[in-house]
N, C-alpha and C positions, 0 to 999 in steps of 0.2 A: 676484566671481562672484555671479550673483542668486542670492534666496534659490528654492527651488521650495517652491508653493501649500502648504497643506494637502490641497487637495482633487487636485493631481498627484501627491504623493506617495504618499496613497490607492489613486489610479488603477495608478500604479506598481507595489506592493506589490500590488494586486490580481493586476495581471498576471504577478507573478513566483509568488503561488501558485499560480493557473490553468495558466502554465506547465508548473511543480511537477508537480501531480497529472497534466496530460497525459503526461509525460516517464515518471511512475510507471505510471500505466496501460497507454501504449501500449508501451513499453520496457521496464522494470522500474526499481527502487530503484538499481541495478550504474548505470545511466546518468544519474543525477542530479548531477550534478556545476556546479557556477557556472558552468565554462562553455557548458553545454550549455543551461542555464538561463535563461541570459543570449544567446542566441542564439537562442533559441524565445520571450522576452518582449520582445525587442527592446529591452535595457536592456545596461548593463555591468555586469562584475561588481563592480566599486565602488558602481556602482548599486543593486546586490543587497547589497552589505558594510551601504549605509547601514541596510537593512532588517533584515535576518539578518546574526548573525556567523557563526554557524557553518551548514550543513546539516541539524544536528539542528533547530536555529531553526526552518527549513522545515517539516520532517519534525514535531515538536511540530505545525505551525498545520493539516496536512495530516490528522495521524492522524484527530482527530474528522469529517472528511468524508470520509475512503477508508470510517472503520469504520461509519457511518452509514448509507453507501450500499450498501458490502459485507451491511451486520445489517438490512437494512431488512426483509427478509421471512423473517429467521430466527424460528424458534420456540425461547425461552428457558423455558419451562413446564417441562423437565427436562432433565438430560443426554440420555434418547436423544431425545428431542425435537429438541433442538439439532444433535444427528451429527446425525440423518434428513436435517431441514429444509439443515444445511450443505450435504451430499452429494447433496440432489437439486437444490441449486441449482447446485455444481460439474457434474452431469450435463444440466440444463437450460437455463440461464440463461449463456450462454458469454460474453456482455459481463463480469457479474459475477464470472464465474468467471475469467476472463483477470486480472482486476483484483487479486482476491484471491492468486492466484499470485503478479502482477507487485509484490505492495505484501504477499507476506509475512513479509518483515524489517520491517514497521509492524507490521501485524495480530498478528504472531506475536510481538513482543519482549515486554517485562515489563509496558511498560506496557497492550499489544494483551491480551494474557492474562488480565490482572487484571481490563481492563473486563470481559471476558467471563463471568471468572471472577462479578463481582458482576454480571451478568448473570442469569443461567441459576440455575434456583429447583432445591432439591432439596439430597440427602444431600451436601456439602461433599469428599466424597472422591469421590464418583462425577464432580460439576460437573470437578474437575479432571485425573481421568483422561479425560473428553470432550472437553476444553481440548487436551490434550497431544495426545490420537488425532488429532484435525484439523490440530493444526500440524506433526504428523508425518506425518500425510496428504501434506499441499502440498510439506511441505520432499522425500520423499521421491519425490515423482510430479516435482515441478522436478529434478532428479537425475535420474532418471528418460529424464526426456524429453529433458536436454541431454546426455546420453550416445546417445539413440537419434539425436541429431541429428548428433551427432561422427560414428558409425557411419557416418550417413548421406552425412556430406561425406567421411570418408573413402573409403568407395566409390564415388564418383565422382572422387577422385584415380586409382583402382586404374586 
């Protein structure tokens, strides 16, 4: 079997994170899966193995451009600074705000919290009750809202 380039394998890898992040943004982290992956990059999942072993692989090469994009017009100058600037971007900014939802198992895990955490200037116990408020914000409003959706399919069974 030939070998493939450096510069296709690149290409490759390119595509399976581009992928990645669509699958995360437009679907959520719940649909990330190899195969799904692999069917949106037009690769195989051996394909993806040579790249990534695992998911988290992925999810590692992804966090710094969800949190990137998500923090780009956050205000880190204090804890309420930070709620504010989060919360009017969940209320105005609905691409961002979809994103953040759908990729808050990134945003939101140890590693997502820490960045934040060394983020955001200010008393050390406030920064991280702001931290927690937000990802209990998301985690609860995603709850939230796939309960209102349940509701909703099930009254159109009734």
């Amino acid at each position: 079997m030939p070998k493939v380039s450096q510069a296709k394998a690149a290409i490759t890898r390119q595509n399976i994170i581009n992928a990645s992040l669509k699958i995360c943004y437009e679907e959520g982290v719940i649909n990330l899966t190899f195969s799904r992956i692999a069917q949106m990059a037009g690769t195989s999942r051996s394909g993806i193995n040579a790249h990534f072993k695992r998911k988290e692989d992925i999810i590692d090469e992804m966090r710094p451009i969800i949190m990137s994009y998500v923090y780009e017009h956050m205000d880190f100058s204090s804890p309420e600074h930070f709620v504010s600037s989060y919360l009017h971007m969940l209320e105005n900014d609905k691409k961002r705000a979809k994103i953040s939802k759908n990729c808050v198992e990134i945003i939101g895990g140890v590693i997502g919290i820490q960045e934040a955490v060394n983020k955001i200037k200010g008393d050390p116990s406030a920064v991280k009750h702001a931290v927690l408020y937000i990802v209990g914000y998301l985690m609860t409003n995603d709850l939230y809202d796939h309960a209102v959706s349940l509701m909703d399919e099930k009254k159109g069974e009734d």
